[in-house]
C-alpha positions as CSV (number, residue, x, y, z in Angstrom):
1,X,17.4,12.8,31.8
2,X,15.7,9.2,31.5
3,X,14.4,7.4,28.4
4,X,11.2,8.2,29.9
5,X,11.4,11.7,29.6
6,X,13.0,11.4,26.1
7,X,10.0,10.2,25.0
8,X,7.8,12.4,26.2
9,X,9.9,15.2,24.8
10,X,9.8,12.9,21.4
11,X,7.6,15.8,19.5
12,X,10.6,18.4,20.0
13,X,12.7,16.1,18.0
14,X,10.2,14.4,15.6
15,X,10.8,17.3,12.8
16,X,14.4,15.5,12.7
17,X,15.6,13.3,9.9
18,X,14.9,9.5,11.2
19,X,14.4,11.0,14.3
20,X,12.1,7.1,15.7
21,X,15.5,5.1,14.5
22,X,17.8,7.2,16.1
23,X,15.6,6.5,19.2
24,X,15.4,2.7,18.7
25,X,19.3,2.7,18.3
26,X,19.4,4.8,21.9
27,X,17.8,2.2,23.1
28,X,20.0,-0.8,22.0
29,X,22.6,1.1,23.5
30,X,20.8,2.1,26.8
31,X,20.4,-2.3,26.8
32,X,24.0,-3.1,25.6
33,X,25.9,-1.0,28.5
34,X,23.4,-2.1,31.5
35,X,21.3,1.2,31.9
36,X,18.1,-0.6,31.4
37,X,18.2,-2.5,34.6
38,X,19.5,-2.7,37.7
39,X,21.1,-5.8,39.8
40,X,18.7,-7.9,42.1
41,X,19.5,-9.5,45.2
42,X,17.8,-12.8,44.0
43,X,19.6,-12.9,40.6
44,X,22.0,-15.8,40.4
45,X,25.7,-15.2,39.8
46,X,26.7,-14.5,36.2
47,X,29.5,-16.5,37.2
48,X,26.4,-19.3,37.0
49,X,25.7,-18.7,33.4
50,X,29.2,-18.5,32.2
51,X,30.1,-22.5,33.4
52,X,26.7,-23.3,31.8
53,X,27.9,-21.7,28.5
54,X,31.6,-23.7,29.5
55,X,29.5,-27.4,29.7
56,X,27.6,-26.2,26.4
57,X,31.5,-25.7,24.6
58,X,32.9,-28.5,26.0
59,X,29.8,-31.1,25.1
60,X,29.6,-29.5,21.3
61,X,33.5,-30.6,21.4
62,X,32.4,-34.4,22.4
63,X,30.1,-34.2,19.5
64,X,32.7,-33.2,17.4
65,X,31.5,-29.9,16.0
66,X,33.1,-26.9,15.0
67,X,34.5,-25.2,18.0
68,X,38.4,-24.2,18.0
69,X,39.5,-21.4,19.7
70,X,40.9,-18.6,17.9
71,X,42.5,-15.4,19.7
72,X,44.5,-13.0,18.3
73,X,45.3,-11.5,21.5
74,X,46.0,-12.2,24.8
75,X,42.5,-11.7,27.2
76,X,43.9,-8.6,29.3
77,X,44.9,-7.1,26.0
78,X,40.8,-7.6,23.9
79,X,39.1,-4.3,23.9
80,X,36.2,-3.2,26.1
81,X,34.6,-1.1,24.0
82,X,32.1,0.0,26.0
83,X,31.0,0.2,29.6
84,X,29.1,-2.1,31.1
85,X,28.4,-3.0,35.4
86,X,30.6,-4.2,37.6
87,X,28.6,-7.8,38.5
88,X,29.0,-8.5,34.6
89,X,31.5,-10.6,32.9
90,X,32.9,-10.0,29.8
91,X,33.1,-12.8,27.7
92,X,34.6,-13.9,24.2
93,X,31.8,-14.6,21.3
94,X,34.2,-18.0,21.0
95,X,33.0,-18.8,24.4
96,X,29.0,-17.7,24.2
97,X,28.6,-19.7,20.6
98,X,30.3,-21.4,18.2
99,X,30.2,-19.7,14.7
100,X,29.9,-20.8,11.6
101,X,29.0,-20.1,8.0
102,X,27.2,-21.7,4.3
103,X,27.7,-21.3,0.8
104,X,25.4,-21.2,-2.7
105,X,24.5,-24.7,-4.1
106,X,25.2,-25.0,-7.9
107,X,22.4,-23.0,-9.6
108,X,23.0,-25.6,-12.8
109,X,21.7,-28.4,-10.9
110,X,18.2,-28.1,-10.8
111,X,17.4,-30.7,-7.9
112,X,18.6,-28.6,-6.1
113,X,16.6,-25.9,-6.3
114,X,12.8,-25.3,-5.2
115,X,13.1,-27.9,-1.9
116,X,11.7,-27.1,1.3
117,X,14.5,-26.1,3.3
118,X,15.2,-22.7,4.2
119,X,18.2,-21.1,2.7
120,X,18.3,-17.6,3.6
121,X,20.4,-14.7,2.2
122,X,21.6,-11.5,3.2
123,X,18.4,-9.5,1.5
124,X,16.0,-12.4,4.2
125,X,18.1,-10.4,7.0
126,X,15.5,-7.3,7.5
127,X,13.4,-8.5,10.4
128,X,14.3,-10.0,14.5
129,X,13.1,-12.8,13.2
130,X,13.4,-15.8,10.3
131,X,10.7,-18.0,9.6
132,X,10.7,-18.5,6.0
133,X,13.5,-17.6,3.3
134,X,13.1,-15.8,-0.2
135,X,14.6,-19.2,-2.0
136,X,14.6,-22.3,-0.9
137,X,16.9,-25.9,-1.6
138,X,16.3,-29.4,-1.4
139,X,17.4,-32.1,0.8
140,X,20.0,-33.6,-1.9
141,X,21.7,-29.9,-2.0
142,X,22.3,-29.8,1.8
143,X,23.5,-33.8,1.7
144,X,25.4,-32.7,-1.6
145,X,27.6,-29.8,-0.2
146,X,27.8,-30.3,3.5
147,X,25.6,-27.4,4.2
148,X,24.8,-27.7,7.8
149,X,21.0,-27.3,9.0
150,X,20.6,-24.8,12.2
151,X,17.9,-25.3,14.7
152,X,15.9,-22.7,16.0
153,X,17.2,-20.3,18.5
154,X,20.4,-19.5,16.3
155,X,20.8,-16.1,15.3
156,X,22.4,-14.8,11.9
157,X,24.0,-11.9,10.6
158,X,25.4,-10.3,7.8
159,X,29.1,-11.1,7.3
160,X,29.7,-10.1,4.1
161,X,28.1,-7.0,2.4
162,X,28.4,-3.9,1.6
163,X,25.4,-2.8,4.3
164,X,28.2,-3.1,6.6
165,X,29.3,0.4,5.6
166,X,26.5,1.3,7.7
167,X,24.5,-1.0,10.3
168,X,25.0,-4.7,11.6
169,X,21.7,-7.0,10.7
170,X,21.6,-9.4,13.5
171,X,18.1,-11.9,12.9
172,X,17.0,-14.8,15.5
173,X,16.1,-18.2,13.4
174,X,12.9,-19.2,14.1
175,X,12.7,-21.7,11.8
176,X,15.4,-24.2,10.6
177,X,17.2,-23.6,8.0
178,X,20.8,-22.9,6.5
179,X,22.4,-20.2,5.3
180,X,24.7,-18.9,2.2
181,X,28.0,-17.0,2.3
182,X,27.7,-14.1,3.0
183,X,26.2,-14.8,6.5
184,X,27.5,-16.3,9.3
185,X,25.4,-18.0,12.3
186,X,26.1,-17.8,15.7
187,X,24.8,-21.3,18.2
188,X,25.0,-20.2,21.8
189,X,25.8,-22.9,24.1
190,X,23.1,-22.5,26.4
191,X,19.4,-21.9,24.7
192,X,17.1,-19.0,25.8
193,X,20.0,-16.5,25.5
194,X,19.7,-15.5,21.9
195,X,17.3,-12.6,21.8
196,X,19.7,-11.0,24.9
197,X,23.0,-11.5,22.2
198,X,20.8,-10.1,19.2
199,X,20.2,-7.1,21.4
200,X,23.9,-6.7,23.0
201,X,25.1,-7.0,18.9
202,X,22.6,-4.4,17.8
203,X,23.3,-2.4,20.5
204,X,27.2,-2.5,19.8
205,X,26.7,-1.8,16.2
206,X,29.1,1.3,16.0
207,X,31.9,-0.3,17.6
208,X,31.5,-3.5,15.5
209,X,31.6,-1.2,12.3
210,X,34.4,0.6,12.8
211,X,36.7,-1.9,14.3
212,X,35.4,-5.4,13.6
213,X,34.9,-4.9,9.8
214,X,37.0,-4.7,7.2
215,X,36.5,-3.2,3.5
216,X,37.4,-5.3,0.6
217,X,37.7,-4.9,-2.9
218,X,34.1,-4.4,-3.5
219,X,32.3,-4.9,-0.4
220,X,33.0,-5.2,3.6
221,X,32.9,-8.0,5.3
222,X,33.7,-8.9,9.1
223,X,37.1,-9.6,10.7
224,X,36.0,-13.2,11.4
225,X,38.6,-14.5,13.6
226,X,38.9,-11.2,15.2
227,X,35.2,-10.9,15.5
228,X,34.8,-14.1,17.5
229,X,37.9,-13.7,19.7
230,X,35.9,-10.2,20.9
231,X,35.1,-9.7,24.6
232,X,31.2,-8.9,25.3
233,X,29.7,-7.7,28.4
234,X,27.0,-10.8,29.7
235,X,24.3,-9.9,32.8
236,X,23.2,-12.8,34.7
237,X,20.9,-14.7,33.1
238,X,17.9,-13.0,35.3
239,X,19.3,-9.8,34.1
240,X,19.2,-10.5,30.9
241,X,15.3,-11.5,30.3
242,X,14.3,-8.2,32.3
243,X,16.9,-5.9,29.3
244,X,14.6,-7.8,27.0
245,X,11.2,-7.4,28.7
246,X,12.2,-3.3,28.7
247,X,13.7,-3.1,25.3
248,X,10.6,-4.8,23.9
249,X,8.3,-2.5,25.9
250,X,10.1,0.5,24.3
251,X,10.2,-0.6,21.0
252,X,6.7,-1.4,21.1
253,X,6.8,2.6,21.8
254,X,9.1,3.4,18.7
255,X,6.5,1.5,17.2
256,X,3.4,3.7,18.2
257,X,5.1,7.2,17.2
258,X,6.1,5.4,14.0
259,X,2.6,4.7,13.4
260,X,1.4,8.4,14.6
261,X,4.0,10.4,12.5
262,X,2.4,8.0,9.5
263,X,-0.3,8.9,9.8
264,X,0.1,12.3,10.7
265,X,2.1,12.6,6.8
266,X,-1.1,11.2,5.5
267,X,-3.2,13.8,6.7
268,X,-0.5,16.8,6.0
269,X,-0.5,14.9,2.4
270,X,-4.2,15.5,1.9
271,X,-4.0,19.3,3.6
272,X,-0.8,20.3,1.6
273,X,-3.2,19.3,-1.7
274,X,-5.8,21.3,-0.9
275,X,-3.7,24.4,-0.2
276,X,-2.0,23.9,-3.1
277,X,-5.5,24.1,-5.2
278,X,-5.9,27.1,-3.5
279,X,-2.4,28.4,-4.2
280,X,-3.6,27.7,-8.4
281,X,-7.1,29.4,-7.7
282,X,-5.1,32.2,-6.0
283,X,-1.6,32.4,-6.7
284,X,-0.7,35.0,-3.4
285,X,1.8,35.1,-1.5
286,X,-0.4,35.0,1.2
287,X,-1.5,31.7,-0.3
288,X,1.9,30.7,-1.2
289,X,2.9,31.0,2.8
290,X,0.3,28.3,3.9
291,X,1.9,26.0,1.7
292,X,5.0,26.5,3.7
293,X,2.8,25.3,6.8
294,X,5.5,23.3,9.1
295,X,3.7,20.5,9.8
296,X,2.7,19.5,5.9
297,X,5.0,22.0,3.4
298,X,5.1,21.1,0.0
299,X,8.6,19.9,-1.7
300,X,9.9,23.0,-2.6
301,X,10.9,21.5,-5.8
302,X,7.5,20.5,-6.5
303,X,6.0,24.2,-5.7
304,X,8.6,25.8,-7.8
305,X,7.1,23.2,-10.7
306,X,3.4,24.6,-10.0
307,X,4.4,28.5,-10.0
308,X,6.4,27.6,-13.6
309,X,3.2,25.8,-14.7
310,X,0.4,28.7,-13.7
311,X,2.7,31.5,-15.2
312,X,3.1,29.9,-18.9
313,X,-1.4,29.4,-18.2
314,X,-2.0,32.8,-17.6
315,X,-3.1,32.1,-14.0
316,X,-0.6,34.9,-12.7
317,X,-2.5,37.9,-12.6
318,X,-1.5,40.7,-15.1
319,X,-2.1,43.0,-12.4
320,X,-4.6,45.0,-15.3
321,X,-8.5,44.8,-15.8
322,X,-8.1,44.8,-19.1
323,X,-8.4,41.0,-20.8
324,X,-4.8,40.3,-22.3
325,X,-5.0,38.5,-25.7
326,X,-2.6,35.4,-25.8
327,X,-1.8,34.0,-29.1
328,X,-0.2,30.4,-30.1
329,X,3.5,30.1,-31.6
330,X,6.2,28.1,-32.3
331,X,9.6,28.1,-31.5
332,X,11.1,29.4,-34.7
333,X,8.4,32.5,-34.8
334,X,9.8,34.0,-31.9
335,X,13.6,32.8,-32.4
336,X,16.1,34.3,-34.8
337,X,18.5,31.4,-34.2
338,X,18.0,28.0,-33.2
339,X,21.0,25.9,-33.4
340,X,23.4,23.4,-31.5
341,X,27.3,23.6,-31.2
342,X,29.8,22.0,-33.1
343,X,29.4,18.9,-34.1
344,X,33.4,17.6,-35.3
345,X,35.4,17.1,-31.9
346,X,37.3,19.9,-31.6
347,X,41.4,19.6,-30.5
348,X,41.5,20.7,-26.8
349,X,44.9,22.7,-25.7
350,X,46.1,23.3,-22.3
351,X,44.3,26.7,-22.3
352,X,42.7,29.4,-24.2
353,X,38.9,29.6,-25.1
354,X,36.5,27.7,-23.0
355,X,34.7,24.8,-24.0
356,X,30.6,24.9,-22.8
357,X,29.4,20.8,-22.8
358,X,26.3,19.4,-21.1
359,X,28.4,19.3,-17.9
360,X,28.4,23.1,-17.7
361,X,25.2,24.1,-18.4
362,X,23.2,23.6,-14.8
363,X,19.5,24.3,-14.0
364,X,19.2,27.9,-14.3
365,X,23.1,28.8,-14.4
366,X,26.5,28.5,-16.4
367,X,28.6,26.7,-14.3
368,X,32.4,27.4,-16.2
369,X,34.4,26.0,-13.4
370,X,35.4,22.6,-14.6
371,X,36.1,23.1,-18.8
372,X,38.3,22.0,-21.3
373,X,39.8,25.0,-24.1
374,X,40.3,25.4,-27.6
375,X,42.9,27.3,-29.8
376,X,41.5,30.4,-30.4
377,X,41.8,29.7,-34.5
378,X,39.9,26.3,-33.8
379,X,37.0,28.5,-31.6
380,X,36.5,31.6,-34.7
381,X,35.9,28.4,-37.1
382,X,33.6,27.1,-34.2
383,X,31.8,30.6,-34.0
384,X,30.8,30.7,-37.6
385,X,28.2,28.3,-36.3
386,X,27.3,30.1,-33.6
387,X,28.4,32.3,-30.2
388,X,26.9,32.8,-27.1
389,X,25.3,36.6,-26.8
390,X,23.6,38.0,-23.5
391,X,20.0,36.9,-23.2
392,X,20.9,33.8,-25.3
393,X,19.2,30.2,-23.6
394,X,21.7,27.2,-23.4
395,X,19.6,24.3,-23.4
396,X,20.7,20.4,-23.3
397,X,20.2,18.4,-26.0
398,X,22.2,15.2,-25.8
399,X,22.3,12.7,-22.7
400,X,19.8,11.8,-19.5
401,X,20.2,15.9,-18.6
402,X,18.4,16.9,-21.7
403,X,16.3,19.4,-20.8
404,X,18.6,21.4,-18.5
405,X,18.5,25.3,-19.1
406,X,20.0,28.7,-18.5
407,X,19.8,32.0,-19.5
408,X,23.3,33.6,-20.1
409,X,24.1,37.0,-19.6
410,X,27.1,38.7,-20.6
411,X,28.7,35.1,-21.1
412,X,32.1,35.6,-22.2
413,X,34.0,34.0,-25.6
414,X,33.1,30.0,-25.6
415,X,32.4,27.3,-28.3
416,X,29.7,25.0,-27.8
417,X,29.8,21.3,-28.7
418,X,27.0,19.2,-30.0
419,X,25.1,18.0,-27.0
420,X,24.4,21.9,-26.0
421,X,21.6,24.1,-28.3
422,X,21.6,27.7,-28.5
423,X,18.2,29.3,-28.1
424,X,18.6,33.0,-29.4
425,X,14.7,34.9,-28.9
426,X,13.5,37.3,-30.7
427,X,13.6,40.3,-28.5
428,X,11.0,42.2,-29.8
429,X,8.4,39.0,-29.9
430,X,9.2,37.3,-26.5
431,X,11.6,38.2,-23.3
432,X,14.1,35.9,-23.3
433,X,13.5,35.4,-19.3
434,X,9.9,34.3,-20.0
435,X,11.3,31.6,-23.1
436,X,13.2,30.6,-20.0
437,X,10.4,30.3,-17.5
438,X,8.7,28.1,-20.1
439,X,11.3,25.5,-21.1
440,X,12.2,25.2,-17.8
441,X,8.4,24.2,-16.9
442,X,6.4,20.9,-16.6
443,X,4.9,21.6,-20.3
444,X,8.0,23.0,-21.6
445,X,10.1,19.7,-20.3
446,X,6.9,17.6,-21.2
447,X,7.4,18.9,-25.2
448,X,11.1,18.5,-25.0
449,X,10.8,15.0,-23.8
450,X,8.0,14.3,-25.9
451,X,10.5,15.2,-29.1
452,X,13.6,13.5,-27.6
453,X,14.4,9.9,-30.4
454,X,15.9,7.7,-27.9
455,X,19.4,6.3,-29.6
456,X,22.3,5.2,-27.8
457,X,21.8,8.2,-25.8
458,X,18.2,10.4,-25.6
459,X,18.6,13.2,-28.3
460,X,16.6,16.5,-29.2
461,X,17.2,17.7,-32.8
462,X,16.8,20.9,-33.9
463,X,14.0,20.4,-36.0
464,X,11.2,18.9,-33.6
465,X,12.5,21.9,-31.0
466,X,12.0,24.6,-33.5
467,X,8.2,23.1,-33.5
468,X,7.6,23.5,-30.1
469,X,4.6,25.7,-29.2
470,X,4.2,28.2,-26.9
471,X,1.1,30.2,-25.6
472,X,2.4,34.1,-25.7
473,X,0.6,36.8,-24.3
474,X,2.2,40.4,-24.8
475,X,5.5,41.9,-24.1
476,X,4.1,43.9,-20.9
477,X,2.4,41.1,-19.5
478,X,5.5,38.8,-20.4
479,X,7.2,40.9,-18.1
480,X,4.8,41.7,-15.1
481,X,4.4,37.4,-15.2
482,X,8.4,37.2,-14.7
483,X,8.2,39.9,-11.9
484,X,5.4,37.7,-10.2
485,X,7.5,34.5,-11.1
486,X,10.5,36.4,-9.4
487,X,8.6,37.4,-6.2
488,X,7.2,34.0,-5.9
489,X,10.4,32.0,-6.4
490,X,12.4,34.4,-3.7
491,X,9.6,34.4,-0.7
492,X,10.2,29.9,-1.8
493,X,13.9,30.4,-1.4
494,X,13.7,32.3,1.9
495,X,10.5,29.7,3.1
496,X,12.7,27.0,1.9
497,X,15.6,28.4,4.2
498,X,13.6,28.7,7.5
499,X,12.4,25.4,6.8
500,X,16.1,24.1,6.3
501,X,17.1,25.9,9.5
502,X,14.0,24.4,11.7
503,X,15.1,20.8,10.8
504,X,18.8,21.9,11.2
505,X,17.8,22.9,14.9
506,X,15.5,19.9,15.7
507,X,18.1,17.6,14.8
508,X,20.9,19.5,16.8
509,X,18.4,19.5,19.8
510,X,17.9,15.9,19.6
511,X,21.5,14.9,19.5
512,X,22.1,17.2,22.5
513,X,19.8,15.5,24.3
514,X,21.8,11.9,22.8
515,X,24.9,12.8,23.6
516,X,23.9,13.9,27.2
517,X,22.4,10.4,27.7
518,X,25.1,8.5,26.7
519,X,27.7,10.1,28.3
520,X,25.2,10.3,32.1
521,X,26.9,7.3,34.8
């Protein structure tokens, strides 16, 4: 399989998770190992290029710039990381450029800030080219602190940062300019080669990663002296312009189904809105499979927010002809206990009765896995407070997770601290499943954010959640609406799977077809 027919198979794969930058990275790599092009019989020795880049060392030397050799091994014993054509030669980075670095003027001196000379920073490094930097210095800083000024054609990379956990930001400096510390700039010896390097250091980006950079106390940063004494494959200088001619002609590609799956969201964007109106019009499940369209589904997260939100309206159907009265309460109508857990800190022990904090209760679940315990004397003195029954909610009162609710059922023997309320309904006024469905939805959040003070940390008190108001219809229809919630919220788990298990395939597919590239002669 070519490139070519990669990209014409792009649409199998476009379902997969950054499926264009995987394909612009193929292609880096396709350029870097010499499958991009093929040897001419009029191309010039690379033998040619590698004495020009010798003159270029030896005439920096006369001018008395930086450029000392630095190996740390012996040539036959420098890893070739990768495979590259015979008519090649591999080549230290000490011996294609000579490297060097910058540093931060004094931010307290203000002449030296505001100039007109390029400084540029790690966060500049986001394009292939640099033209103009984020902040710029003056004259008298560069004069000041030695910072040396790079003509064009230089290219510069991240040295230093923690971006180096994942990818290699290599830029081409179209404009003069110096840099700070936590870049380092590369001068070939010979001009016109630098876009072929940027390409050839993109393209080697794994194998830089994992063996060229190290990880520091707080960020990585590259082996420096190790980085420069590394071999690289070099094509004649023909060779190289016709990698970059191809390389640009297929990014320019990348660039076009970029573009395409854009606009191709916008579109799904608008279509998934409209099917979700007609979801609210009609909440069926009919209607509730369209939004699961492949080429525009809905967050599930979102869609789960809309069924919660047209249950606590009404707009469920009751499945009955006859009108169903709904009335307006509050909280403490249809609650015989609204409460929070202990407030002292209670002793914990090495075991005995569980301790329920903020931690434990999740979005629709108890999660008792990870607890602290209390003596079972400290928990009865606890419980005089309040214990957990089945069918009592456990909401979230203290902390950035306010909000989060489950229903417990059959929970067994627990003490509750502070930062966890316990809801207990009224049976015979409201199911506890639909006091559930309703905190849990946009207007149920939206009253208990609306009532949270915001102190050190956001808290609910008891007495603006008892106030909360709640539109109740019946017991009966309470109960078909949490059926219809229940068969709604299963056919969006099951949806949500198949859609889970379409991306999981596309992506396998596509790095099939990656790895058989690669690994092709």
């Amino acid at each position: 399989m070519t490139l070519e027919t990669f990209f014409k198979k792009f649409e199998l794969f476009a379902d997969a998770p950054d499926a264009v930058e995987k394909m612009r990275g193929l292609i880096l790599q396709f350029a870097a190992t010499g499958r991009l092009s093929e040897k001419m019989n009029g191309d010039a020795p690379v033998g040619e290029l590698v004495h020009a880049l010798a003159r270029g060392k030896a005439q920096v030397a006369m001018n008395g710039r930086r450029s000392v050799e630095k190996p740390f091994k012996n040539e036959s014993e420098i890893e070739r990381p990768i495979n590259a054509p015979d008519h090649w030669a591999w080549v230290p980075l000490n011996d294609i450029g000579v490297m060097s670095g910058g540093m931060t003027p004094s931010k307290a001196k203000a002449t030296f800030w505001d100039g007109d000379v390029n400084w540029f920073s790690s966060k500049d490094i986001k394009t292939d080219e640099l033209i103009e930097s984020e902040l710029k210095i003056t004259r008298e800083a560069a004069e000041s602190t030695g910072l040396q000024i790079y003509p064009t054609g230089c290219l510069v990379m991240v040295a230093r940062s923690g971006i180096l956990k994942r990818t290699f930001p290599v830029s081409i400096l179209r404009a003069a300019g110096t840099v700070n510390q936590d870049l380092k700039v590369l001068r070939p010896f010979v001009g016109g080669i630098e876009r072929y390097i940027q390409i050839m250091l993109r393209g080697m980006t794994d194998f830089i990663l994992t063996s060229l950079v190290k990880t520091g106390m707080t960020v990585q940063s590259l082996k420096y002296d190790e980085f420069e004494a590394q071999m690289f494959p070099l094509p004649p200088l023909a060779e190289q312009k016709r990698i970059v001619a191809k390389v640009d002609e297929l990014m320019v590609l990348c660039d076009r189904l970029e573009a395409q799956l854009q606009e191709r969201e916008g579109q799904n964007a608008a279509l998934a809105r409209a099917s979700l109106a007609r979801f609210a019009d009609a909440p069926t499940l009919a209607n509730l499979e369209v939004l699961f369209h492949k080429s525009y589904s809905i967050p599930p997260a979102d869609l789960r927010k809309s069924i919660l939100t047209l249950a606590i309206q009404g707009d469920l159907s009751s499945g009955s002809s006859d009108p169903v009265a709904w009335s307006e309460v509050r909280m403490k109508e249809v609650c015989d206990l609204i409460t929070d857990g202990e407030h002292a800190t209670p002793q914990r022990v090495a075991s005995g009765i569980p301790l329920a904090t903020a931690k434990n209760v999740r979005d629709g679940f108890l999660d008792m896995s990870q607890t602290d315990y209390v003596a079972l004397e400290t928990a009865e003195k606890c419980w005089k407070r309040c214990k957990p029954k089945d069918q009592d909610i456990l909401m979230v009162c203290v902390g950035a997770t306010t909000g989060r609710v489950c229903l417990v059922t059959n929970p067994p023997d627990m003490v509750l601290v502070r930062s966890v309320s316990l809801l207990r309904p009224n049976i015979q006024r409201i199911e506890p499943t639909f006091l559930d469905l309703f905190l849990r939805s946009p207007s149920g959040q939206s009253q208990i954010w609306g009532g949270v003070r915001q102190n050190a940390q956001p808290c609910l008190y008891l007495g603006k959640m008892s106030e909360f108001t709640i539109q109740l219809p019946p017991i009966a229809e309470q109960r078909r609406i949490v059926e219809k919630v229940d068969e709604l919220m299963a056919l969006v788990d099951a949806l949500e799977t198949q859609l889970a298990t379409a991306r999981t395939i596309a992506e396998k597919l596509m790095e099939a077809v990656v790895a058989e590239l690669t690994t092709l002669d």
